[in-house]
C-alpha positions in Angstrom: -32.0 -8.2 -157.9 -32.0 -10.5 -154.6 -34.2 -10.2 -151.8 -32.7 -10.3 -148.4 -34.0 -10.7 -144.6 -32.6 -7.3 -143.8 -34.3 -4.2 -144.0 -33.1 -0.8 -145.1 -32.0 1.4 -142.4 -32.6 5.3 -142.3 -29.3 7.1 -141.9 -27.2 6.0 -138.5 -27.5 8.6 -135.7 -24.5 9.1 -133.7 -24.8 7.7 -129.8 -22.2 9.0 -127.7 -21.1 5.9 -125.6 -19.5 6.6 -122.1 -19.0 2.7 -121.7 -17.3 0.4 -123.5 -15.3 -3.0 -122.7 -13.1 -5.0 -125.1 -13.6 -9.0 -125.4 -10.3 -10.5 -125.8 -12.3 -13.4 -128.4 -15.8 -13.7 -130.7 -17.5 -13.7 -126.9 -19.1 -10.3 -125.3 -18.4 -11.3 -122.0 -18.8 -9.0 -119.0 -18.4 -9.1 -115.3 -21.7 -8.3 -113.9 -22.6 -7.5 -110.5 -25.9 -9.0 -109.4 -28.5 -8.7 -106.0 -30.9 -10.2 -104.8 -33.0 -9.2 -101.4 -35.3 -11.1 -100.6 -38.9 -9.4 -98.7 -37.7 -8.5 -95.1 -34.3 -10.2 -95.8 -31.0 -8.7 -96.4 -29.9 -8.3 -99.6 -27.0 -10.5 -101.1 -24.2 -9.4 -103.6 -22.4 -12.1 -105.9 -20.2 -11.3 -109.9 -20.9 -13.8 -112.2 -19.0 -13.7 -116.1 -21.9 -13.2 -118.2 -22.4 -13.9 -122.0 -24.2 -10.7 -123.5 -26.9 -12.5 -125.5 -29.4 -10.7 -127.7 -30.8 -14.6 -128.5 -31.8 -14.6 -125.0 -35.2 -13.2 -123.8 -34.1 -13.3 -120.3 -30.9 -14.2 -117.7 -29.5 -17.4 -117.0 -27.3 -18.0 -114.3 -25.2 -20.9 -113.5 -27.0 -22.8 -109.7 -23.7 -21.5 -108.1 -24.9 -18.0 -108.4 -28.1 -18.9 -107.3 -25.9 -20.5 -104.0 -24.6 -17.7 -103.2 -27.8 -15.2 -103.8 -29.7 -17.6 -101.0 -32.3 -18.6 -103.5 -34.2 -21.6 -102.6 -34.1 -23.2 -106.3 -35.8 -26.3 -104.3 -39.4 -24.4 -104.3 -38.7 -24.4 -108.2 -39.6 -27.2 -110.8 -37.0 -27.9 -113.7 -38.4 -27.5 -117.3 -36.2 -28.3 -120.9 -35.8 -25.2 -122.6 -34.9 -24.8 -126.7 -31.0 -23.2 -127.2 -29.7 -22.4 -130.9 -28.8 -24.5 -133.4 -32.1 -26.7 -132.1 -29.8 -28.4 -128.5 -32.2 -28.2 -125.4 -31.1 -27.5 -122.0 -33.0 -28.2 -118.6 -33.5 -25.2 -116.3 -35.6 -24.0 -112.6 -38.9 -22.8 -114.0 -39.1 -20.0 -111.4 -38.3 -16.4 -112.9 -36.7 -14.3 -110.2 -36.0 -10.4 -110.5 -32.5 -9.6 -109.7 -31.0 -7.1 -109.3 -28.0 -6.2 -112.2 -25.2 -3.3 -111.8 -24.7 -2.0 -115.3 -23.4 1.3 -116.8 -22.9 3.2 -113.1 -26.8 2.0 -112.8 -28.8 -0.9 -110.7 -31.8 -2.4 -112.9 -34.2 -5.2 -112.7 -32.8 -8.4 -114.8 -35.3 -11.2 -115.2 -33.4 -14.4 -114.2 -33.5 -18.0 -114.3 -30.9 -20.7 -113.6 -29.6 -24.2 -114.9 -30.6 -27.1 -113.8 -26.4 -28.4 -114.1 -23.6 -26.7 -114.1 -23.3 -25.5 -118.5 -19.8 -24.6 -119.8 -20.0 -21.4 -120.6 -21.7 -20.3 -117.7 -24.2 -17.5 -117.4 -26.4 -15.3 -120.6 -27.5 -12.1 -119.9 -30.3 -11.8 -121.9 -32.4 -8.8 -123.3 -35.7 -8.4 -120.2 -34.4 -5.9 -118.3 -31.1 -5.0 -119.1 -31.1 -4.4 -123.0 -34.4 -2.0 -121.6 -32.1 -0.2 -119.5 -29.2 -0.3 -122.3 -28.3 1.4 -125.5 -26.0 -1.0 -126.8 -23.3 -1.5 -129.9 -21.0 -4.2 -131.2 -18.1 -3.7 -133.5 -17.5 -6.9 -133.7 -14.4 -6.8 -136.5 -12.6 -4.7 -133.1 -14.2 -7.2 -130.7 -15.6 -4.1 -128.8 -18.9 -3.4 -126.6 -20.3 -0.2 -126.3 -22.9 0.7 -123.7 -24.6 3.9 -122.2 -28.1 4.1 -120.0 -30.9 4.2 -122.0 -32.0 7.2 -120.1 
């Protein structure tokens, strides 16, 4: 008998999913709307291609995005980060609450953004949005099923 890091799972219960958005490769990626207002400002609107990443305790947005949001990154210090596989990355310390549109719903995505420009772009991660989120992969079908959490 072999031990293994996964544990035993009572029997599935059936979610019914009213969302769902095929990935054309191995990459969940998903066009998210995301705003950001300001106190006593208007609030600002931008889509960034985002990376659903369950690795990821919170958002991270390309500067671009960031640009377009109007938030002042410059009141922020950079910090090195650890990414998988052990690579580092350099990122604005400042966490800022944005403002996500997912499943028919706006929620509160905790976000912080690159230091440089990263190929790949932008991670949603889990503070906030998984919270708001029932989600499932099949990944053999390379589909993403979603529904509020409600």
């Amino acid at each position: 008998m072999t031990s293994s890091d996964f544990t035993s799972l009572s029997p599935f219960k059936r979610l019914n999913f009213d969302h769902f958005h095929r990935y054309a490769d191995d990459t969940p990626w998903l066009l998210v709307d995301f705003r950001y207002a300001p106190p006593g400002k208007a609030a600002t609107q931008t889509q960034a291609l985002v990376t659903v990443d369950s690795g990821s305790a919170v958002t991270y947005l390309p500067k671009v995005i960031a640009d377009r949001l109007h938030i002042p990154l410059s009141q922020s210090t950079i910090q090195e980060k650890p990414a998988a596989g052990g690579a580092r990355f350099r990122c604005y310390s400042t966490l800022w609450d944005l403002h996500a549109y997912l499943c028919g719903d706006w929620v509160t995505v905790q976000a912080r953004f690159f230091a440089s420009e990263i190929k790949g772009g932008a991670l949603l991660g889990r503070r906030g949005a998984f919270d708001a989120l029932q989600l499932a992969f099949v990944h053999g079908q390379r589909v993403m099923y979603a529904t509020p959490a409600r």
